[in-house]
C-alpha positions as CSV (number, residue, x, y, z in Angstrom):
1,X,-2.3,6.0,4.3
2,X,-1.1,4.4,1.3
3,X,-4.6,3.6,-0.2
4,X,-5.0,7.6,-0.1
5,X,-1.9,8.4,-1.5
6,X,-1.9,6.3,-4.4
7,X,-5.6,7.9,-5.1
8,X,-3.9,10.8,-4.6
9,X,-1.1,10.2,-6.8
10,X,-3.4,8.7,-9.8
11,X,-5.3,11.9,-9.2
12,X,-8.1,12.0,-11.9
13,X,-6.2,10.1,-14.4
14,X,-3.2,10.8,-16.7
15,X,-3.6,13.6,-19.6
16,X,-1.4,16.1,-21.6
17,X,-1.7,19.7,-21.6
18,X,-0.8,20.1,-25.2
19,X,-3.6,16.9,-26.3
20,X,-5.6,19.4,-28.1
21,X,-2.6,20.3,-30.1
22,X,-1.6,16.4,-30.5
23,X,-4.7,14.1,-30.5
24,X,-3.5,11.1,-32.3
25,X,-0.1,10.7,-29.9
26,X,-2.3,11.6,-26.8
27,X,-5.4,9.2,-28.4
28,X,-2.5,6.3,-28.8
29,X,-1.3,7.6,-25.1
30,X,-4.5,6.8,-23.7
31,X,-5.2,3.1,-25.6
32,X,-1.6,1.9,-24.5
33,X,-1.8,2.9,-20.7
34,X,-5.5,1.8,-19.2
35,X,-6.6,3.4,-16.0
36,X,-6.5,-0.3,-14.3
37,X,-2.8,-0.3,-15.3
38,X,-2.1,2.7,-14.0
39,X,-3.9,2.4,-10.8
40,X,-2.0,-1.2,-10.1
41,X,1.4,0.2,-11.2
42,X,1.4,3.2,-8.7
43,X,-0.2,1.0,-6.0
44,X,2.7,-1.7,-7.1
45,X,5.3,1.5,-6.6
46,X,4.0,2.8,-3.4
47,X,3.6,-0.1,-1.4
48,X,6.1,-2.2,-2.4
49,X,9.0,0.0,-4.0
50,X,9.0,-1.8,-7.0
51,X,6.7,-1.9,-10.0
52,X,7.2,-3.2,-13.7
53,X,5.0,-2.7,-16.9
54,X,4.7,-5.1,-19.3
55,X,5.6,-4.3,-22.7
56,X,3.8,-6.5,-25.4
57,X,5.4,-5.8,-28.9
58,X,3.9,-6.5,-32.6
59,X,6.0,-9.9,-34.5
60,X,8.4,-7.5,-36.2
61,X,9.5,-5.7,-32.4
62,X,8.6,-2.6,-34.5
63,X,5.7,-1.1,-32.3
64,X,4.5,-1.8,-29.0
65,X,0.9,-3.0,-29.4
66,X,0.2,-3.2,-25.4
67,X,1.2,-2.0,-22.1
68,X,-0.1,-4.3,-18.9
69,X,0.7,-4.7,-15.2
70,X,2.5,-7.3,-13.5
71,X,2.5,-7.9,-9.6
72,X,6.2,-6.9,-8.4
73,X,6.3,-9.6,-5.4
74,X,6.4,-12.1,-8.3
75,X,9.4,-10.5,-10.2
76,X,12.8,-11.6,-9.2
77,X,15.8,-9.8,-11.3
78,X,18.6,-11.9,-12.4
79,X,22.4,-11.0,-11.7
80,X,23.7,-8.2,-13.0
81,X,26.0,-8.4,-16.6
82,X,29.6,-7.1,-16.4
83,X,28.6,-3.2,-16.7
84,X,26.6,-3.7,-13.6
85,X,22.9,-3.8,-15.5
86,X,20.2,-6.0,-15.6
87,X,19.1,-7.8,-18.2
88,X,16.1,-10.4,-17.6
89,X,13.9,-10.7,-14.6
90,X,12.0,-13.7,-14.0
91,X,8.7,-14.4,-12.8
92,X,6.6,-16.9,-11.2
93,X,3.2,-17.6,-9.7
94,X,4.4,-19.2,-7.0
95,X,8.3,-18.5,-5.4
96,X,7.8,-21.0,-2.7
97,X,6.6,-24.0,-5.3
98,X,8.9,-23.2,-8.5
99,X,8.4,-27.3,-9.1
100,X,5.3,-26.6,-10.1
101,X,5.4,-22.5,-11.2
102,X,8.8,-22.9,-12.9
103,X,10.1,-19.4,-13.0
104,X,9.6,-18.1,-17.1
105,X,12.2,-15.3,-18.0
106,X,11.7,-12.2,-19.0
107,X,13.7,-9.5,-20.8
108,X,14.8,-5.7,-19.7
109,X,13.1,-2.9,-21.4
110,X,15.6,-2.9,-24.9
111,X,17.3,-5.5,-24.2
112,X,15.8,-8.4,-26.8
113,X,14.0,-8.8,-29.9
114,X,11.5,-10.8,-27.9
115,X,7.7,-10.1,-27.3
116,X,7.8,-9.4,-23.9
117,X,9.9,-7.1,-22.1
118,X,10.1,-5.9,-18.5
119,X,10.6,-2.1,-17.9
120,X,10.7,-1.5,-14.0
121,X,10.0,1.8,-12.1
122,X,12.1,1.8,-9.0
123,X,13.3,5.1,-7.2
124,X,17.6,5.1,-7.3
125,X,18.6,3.7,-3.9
126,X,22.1,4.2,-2.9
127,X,24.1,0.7,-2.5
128,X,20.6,-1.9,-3.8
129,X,20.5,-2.7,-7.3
130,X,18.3,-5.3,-7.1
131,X,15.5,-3.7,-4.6
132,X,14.0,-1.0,-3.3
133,X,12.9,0.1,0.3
134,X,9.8,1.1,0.6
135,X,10.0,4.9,1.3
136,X,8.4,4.7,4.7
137,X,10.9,2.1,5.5
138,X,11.4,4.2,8.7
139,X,7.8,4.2,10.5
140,X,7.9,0.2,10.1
141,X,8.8,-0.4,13.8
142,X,5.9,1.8,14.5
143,X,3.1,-0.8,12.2
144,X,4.5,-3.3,14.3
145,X,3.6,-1.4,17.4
146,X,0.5,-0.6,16.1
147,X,-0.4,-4.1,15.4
148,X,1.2,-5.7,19.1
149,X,-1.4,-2.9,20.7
150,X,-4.4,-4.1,19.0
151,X,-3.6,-7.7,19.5
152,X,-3.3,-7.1,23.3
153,X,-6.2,-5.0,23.8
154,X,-8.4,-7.4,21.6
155,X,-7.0,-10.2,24.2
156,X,-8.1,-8.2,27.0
157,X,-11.4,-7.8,25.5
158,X,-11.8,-11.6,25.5
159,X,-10.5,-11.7,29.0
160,X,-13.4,-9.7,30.2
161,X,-10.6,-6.8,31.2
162,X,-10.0,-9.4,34.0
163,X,-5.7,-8.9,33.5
164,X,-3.0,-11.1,34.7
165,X,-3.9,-12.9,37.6
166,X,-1.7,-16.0,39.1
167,X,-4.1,-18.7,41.1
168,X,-2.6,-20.0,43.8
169,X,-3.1,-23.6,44.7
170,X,-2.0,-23.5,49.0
171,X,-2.8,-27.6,49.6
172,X,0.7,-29.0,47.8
173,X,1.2,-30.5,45.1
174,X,-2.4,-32.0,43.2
175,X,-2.1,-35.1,41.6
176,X,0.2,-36.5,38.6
177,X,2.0,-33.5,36.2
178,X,-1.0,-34.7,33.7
179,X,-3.7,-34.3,36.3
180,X,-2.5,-30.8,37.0
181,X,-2.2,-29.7,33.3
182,X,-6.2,-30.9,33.3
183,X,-6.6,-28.6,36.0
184,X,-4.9,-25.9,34.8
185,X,-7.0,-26.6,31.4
186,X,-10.4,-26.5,32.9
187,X,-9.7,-23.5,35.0
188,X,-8.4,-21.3,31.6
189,X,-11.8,-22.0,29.8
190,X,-13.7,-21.1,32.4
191,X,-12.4,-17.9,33.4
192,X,-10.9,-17.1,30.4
193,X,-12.6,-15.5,26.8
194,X,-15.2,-13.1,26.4
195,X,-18.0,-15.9,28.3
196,X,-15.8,-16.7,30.9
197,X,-17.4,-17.2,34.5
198,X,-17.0,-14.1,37.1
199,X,-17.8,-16.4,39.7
200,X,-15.0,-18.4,41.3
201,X,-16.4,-21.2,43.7
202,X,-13.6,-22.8,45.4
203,X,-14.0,-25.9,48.1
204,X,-11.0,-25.8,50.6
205,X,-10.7,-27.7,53.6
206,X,-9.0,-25.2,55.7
207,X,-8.6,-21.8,55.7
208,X,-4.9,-21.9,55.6
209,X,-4.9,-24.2,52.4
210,X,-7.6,-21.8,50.5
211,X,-7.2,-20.7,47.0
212,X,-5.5,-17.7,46.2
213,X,-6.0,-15.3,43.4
214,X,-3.6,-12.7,43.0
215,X,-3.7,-9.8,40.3
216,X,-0.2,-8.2,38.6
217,X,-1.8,-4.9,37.7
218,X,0.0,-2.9,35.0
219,X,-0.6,1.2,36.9
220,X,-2.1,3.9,34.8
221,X,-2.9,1.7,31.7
222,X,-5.5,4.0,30.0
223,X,-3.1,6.6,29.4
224,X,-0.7,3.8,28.6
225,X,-2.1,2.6,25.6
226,X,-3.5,6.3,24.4
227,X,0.0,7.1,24.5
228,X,1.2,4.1,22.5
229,X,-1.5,4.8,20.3
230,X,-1.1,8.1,19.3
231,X,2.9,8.0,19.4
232,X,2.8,5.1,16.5
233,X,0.1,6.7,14.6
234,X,2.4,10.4,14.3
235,X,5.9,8.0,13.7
236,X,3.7,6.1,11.1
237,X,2.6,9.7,9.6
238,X,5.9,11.1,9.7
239,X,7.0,8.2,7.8
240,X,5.1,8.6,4.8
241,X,5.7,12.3,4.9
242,X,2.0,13.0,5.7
243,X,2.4,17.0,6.1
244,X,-1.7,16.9,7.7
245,X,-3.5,13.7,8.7
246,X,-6.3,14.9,7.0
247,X,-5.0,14.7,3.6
248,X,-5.2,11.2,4.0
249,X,-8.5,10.9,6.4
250,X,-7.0,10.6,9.8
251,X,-9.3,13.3,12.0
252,X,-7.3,15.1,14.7
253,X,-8.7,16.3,18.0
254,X,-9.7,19.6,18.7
255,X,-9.7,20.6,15.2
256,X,-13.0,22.8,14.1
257,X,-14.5,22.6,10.7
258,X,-13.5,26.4,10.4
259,X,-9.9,25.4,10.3
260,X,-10.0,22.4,8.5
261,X,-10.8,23.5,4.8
262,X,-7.4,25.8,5.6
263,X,-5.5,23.6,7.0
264,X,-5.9,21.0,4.0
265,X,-5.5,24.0,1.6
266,X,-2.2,25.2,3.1
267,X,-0.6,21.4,3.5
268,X,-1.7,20.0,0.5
269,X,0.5,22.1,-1.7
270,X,3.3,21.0,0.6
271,X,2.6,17.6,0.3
272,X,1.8,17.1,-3.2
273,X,5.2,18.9,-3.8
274,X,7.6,16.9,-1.5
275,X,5.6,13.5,-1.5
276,X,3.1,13.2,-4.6
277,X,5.0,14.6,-7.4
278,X,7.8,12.7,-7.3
279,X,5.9,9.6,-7.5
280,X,3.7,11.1,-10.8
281,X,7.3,12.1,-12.5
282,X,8.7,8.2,-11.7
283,X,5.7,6.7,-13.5
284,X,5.7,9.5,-15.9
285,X,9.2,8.7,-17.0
286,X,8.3,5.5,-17.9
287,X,5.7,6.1,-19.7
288,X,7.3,8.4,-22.4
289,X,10.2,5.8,-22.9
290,X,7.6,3.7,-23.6
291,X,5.9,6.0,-26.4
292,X,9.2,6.9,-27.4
293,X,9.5,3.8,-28.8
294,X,6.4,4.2,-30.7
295,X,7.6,7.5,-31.8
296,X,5.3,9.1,-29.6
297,X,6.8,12.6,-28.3
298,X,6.3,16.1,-27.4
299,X,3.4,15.3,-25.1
300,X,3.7,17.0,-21.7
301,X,2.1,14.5,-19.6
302,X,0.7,14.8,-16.3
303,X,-2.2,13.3,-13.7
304,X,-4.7,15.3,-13.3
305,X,-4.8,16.9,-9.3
306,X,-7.3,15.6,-7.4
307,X,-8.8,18.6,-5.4
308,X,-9.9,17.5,-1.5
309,X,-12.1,20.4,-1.3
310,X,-13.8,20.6,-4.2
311,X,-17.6,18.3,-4.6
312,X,-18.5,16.1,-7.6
313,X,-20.6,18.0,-9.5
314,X,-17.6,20.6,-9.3
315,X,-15.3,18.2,-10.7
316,X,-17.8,16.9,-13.2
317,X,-18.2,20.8,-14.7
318,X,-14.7,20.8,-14.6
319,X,-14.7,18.1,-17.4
320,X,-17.0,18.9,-19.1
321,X,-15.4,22.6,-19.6
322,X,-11.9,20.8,-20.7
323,X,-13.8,18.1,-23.0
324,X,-15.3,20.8,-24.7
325,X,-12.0,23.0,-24.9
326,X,-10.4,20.2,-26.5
327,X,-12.8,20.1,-29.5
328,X,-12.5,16.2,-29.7
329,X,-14.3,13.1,-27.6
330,X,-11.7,10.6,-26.7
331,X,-14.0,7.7,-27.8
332,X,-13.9,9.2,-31.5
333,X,-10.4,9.6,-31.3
334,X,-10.0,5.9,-30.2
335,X,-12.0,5.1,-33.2
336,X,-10.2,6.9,-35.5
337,X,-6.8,5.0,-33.7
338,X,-8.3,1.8,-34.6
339,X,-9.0,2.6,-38.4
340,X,-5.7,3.4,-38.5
341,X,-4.2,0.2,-36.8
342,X,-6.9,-1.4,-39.6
């Protein structure tokens, strides 16, 4: 789910609707913020609540020469100054060795004349100033769940679906409490993972001090796990605000390919609305503080929407048609950006 909706929210890449009318700010857009940034910052935002861009200024801290990514779950903020803001953040390879990855500080977005700043993209969360919750903070329980299931069916797998069964020993006690444990050692690799014997040969010397086995069934444990399954995979969906699983490739059951192409139509407005744009307008906002900076405004930025229902060579006419209405290749524009850098 949140592989999709970060393809989703990247879309087919950020652009202006006025770049025609501005190409050198939406040429110098496009050399400070690369797709690969982009990409890693929204995945940063949506996974983890939390992402930062890098700002890398010239020696004067006139103009902001690059824009890169840096991993959140590396990035520790300090404590607060007296107004309640943050000022430095500090990062480290490694939080669990800082002997040997000694934390380097870094400076808030406009806070220092220095040649690195921090600017972070976090959501406002009422009562944390430091972090963010995720947004689907809520369906957590349900990964959990999710994860417990598949651990115990995979056991059972390598049980040969055998269950719990308890082996009774009915001739007393056997040996020392080390001899036993040898016993009860031998018996488990035999009988147990996906090889184990289905044959139990037993030598007893009466019938009344003959092994037992004994099973602890667990009743109706199909329907069980189908309804385990399927109860964490809708808490997990409604968690992310997934309006239809198949906007983010989860098929449902008795669904037709005659309703499908409507159903993605009708819920992907819905979702893009309530669970994509927000997203686009957070990474949006820092983007144009950054430009500002370089005196870079009036651009009305967005991510291009990435249509489900619509095939390649669609979306390769598509821009094709808005390459040409824009009467300018970004590569020359990039060139011309350079010459005038030179």
């Amino acid at each position: 789910i949140i592989n999709n909706m970060c393809r989703l929210i990247y879309g087919r890449g950020l652009s202006a609707l006025n770049a025609s009318k501005k190409p050198n700010q939406y040429a110098s857009m496009l050399a400070l913020f690369t797709p690969e940034t982009l990409r890693a910052t929204i995945s940063s935002s949506k996974m983890l609540g939390d992402a930062y861009f890098q700002v890398i200024y010239n020696k004067k801290h006139t103009k902001i020469e690059k824009v890169s990514f840096i991993t959140a779950d590396l990035v520790r903020p300090e404590k607060c100054n007296y107004e309640g803001n943050i000022e430095g953040y500090y990062y480290s390879d490694n939080w669990e060795d800082t002997k040997k990855f000694p934390p380097k500080r870094i400076p808030a977005f406009g806070t220092s004349k220095e040649d690195i700043e921090l600017l972070r993209i976090k959501p406002f969360t009422v009562g944390l100033k430091y972090y963010s919750p995720v947004d689907y903070q809520g369906c957590l329980p349900y990964t959990v769940l999710e994860e417990e299931i598949a651990d115990y069916l995979i056991n059972e797998v390598q049980n040969h679906f055998s269950g719990t069964k308890v082996i009774n020993f009915n001739n007393g006690q056997v040996g020392t409490d080390e001899q036993r444990e040898q016993l009860k050692n031998r018996i488990l690799s035999k009988l147990s993972g996906s090889t184990g014997e289905k044959t139990i040969i037993s030598f007893n010397s009466n019938v009344e001090s003959r092994t037992t086995i004994d099973d602890v069934p667990l009743n109706d444990a199909p329907q069980h796990y189908e309804y385990l399954s399927k109860e964490a995979e809708q808490k997990i969906l409604i968690g992310h605000n997934v309006t239809s699983p198949m906007l983010v490739g989860v098929v449902t059951d008795n669904q037709g390919f005659s309703s499908n192409a409507d159903e993605i139509e009708v819920s992907a407005k819905y979702f893009y609305n309530t669970s994509i744009k927000p997203f686009q307008d957070l990474i949006i906002e820092a983007i144009e503080r950054i430009l500002a900076f370089n005196g870079v405004t009036g651009l009305d930025l967005y991510f291009k929407r990435l249509n489900l229902l619509e095939s390649v060579e669609e979306n390769n006419q598509k821009q094709e048609e808005e390459s040409d209405s824009y009467g300018f290749s970004l590569s020359s524009q990039l060139q011309d950006l350079s010459l005038i850098h030179i």
